[in-house]
C-alpha positions as CSV (number, residue, x, y, z in Angstrom):
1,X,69.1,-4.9,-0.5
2,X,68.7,-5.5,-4.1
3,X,67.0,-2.0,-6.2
4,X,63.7,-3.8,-6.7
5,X,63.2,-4.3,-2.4
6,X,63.9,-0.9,-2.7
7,X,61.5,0.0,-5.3
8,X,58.5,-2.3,-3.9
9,X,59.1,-0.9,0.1
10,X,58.5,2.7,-1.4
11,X,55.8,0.9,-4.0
12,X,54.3,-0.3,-0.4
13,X,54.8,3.0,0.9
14,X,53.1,5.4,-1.7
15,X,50.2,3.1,-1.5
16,X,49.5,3.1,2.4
17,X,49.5,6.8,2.2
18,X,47.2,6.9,-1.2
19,X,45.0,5.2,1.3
20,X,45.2,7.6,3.9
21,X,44.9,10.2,1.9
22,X,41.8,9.1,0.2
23,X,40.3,8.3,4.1
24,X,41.4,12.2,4.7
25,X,39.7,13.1,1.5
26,X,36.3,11.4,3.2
27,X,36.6,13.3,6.3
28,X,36.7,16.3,3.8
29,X,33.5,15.3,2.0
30,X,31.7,14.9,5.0
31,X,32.2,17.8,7.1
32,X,28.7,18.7,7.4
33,X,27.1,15.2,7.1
34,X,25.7,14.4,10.5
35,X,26.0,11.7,12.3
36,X,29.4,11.2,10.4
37,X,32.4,10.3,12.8
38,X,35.9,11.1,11.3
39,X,38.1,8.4,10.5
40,X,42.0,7.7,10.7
41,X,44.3,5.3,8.9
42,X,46.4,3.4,11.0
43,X,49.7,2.5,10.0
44,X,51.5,-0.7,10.7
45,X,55.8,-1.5,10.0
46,X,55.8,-4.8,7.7
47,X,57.6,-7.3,9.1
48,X,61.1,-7.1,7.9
49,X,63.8,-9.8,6.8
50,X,67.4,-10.0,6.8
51,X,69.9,-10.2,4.6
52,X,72.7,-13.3,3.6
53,X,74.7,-10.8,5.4
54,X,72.3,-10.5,8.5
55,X,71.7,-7.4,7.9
56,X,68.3,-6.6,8.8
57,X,65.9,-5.4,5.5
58,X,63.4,-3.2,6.2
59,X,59.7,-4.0,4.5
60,X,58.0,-0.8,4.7
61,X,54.2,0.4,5.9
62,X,51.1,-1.0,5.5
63,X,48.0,0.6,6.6
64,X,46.5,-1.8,9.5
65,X,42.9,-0.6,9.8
66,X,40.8,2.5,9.4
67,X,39.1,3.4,12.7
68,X,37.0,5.8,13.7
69,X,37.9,8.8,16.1
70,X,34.9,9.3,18.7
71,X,35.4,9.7,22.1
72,X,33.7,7.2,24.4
73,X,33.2,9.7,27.5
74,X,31.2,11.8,25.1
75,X,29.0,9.6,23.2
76,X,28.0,7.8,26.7
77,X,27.7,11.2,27.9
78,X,25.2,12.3,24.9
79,X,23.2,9.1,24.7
80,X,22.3,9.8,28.6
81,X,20.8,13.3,27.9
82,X,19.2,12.6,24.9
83,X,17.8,9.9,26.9
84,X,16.7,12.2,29.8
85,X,15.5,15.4,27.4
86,X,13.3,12.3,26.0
87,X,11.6,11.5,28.9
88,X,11.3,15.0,30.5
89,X,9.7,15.5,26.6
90,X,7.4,13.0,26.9
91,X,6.4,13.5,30.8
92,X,5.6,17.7,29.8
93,X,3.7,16.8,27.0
94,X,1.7,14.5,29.5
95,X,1.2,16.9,31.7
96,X,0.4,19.6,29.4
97,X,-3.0,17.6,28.4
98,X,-3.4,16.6,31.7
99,X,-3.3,20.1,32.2
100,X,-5.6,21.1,30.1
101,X,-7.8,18.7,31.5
102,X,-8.5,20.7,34.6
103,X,-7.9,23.9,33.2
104,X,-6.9,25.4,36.9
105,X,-6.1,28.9,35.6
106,X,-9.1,29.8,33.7
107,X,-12.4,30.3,35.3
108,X,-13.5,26.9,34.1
109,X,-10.9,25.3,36.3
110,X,-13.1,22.4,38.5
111,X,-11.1,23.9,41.9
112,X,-13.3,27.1,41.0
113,X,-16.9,24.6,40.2
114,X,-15.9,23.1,43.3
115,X,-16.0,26.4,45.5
116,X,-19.0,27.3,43.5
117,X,-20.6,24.2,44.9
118,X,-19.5,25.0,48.7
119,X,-20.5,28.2,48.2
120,X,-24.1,27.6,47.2
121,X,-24.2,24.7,49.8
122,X,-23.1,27.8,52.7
123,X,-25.3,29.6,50.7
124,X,-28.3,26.7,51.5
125,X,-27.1,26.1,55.1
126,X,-28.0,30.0,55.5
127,X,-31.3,30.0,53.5
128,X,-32.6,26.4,54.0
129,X,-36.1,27.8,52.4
130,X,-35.4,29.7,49.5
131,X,-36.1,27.6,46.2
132,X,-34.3,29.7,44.1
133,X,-31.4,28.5,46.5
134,X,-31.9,25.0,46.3
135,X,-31.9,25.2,42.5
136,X,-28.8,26.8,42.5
137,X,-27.3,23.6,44.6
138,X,-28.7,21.1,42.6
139,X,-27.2,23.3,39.3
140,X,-23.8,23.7,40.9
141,X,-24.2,20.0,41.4
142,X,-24.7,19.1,38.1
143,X,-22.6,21.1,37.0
144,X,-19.4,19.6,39.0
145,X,-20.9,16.4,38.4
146,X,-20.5,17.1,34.5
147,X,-17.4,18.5,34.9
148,X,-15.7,15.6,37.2
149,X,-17.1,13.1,34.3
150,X,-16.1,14.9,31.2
151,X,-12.6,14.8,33.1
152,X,-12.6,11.5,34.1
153,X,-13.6,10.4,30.3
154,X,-10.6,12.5,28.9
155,X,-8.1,11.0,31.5
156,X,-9.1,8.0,30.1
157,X,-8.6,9.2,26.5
158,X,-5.2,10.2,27.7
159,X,-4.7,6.7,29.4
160,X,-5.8,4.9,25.7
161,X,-3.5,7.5,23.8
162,X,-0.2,6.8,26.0
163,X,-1.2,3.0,25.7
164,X,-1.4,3.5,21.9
165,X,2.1,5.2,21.7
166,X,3.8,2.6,23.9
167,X,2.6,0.1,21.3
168,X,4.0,2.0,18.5
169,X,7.2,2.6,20.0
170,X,7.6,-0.7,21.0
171,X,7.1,-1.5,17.2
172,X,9.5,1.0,16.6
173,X,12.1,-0.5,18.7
174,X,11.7,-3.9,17.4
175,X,11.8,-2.7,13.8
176,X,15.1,-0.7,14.8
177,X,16.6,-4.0,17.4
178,X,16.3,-5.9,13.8
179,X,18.2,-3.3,11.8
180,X,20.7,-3.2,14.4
181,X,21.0,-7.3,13.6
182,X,21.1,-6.8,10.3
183,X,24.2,-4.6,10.5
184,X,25.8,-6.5,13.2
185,X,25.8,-9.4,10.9
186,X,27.5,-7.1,8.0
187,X,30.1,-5.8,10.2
188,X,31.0,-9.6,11.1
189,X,30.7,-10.9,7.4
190,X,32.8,-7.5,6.4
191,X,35.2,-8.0,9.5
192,X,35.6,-11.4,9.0
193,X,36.7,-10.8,5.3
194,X,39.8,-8.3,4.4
195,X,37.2,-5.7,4.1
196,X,36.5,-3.2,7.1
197,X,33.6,-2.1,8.8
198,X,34.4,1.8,9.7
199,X,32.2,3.2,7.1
C-alpha cells in the first residue's frame, strides 16, 4: 500500500465523518423544531482491493445514506389517537349544539313545555268548562308547537353546517392528497439522483 492509498483512505475517512458530524450538527439546530425527526449517518466499508502481493487493501468508509430515526410502533400508534381525539372532537362539538338545541337543563328545555302541555291537558280533563283553561291548552300548544319548529329549523341549520364542513374538508384533503404528490415526486426525482430525500 503505496503512502497516497494511505492518504486518500483517511482523505475518505475524515470526509464521511465531516458528514456525520454536520448531520449531528442538524439534530442540534433542531431540537425544538416540531415535527423534526432526528437523523443518522450510515456508514458503509468501500470495497477494498488487493495488492500484487494479494494482500488485501483496505478502501476506507463512505457514508451510505442519511436516514431518519422514528419508530414505526409509535408513529402508527399516534396517527390512530390523533385520529380518534378527532372524531370524539368533532362528535362533542355536535352534540354540544345539538345540545343547546333542546336546552334540557334550563327551564326552557322542551321535556319541561312538554309536561306543561300534559299538565294543562290533566288540567282540561278535570275542568272541561273553564275558558280560562282551555286558553291555557291552546297557549301551551302553541307554545310546544313553536318550540318543536324552532328546533326542527336549527337541526336543520346544524345538518347544512356539518354538510358545509364536510365540503371544506374534503377540499382540504384534496388540496393536501396533491401536496403529498408533489413531494412524492421530489423524493423520487431526489432518490433517483445521488441526492437524498431525509430532509
Amino acid at each position: 500500500m503505496s503512502i497516497f492509498s494511505t492518504f486518500s483512505i483517511g482523505k475518505q475517512g475524515l470526509l464521511s465523518h465531516q458528514r456525520a458530524i454536520q448531520v449531528t450538527s442538524r439534530n442540534i439546530a433542531n431540537v425544538n423544531t416540531p415535527g423534526y425527526s432526528r437523523q443518522r449517518a450510515i456508514f458503509d466499508p468501500i470495497q477494498g482491493q488487493f495488492g500484487p502481493d494479494g494482500f488485501p487493501l483496505g478502501g476506507g468508509v463512505n457514508v451510505r445514506d442519511v436516514q431518519r430515526i422514528v419508530d414505526l410502533n409509535i408513529e402508527q400508534q399516534l396517527q390512530r389517537e390523533q385520529i380518534s381525539f378527532a372524531f370524539d372532537e368533532t362528535v362533542e362539538q355536535g352534540l354540544a349544539r345539538i345540545e343547546s338545541i333542546f336546552d334540557e337543563l334550563g327551564e326552557a328545555g322542551l321535556s319541561k313545555t312538554v309536561d306543561r302541555f300534559f299538565s294543562s291537558l290533566n288540567d282540561l280533563a278535570n275542568n272541561p268548562t273553564s275558558t280560562a283553561v282551555r286558553d291555557s291548552v291552546v297557549g301551551s300548544a302553541q307554545t310546544l308547537l313553536s318550540q318543536i319548529t324552532g328546533a326542527d329549523a336549527r337541526l336543520n341549520q346544524v345538518a347544512l353546517d356539518a354538510n358545509s364542513q364536510i365540503a371544506r374538508d374534503v377540499e382540504e384533503i384534496n388540496s393536501l392528497a396533491r401536496s403529498i404528490a408533489t413531494t412524492n415526486n421530489s423524493i423520487a426525482r431526489l432518490e433517483i439522483g445521488s441526492g437524498t430525500a431525509s430532509e
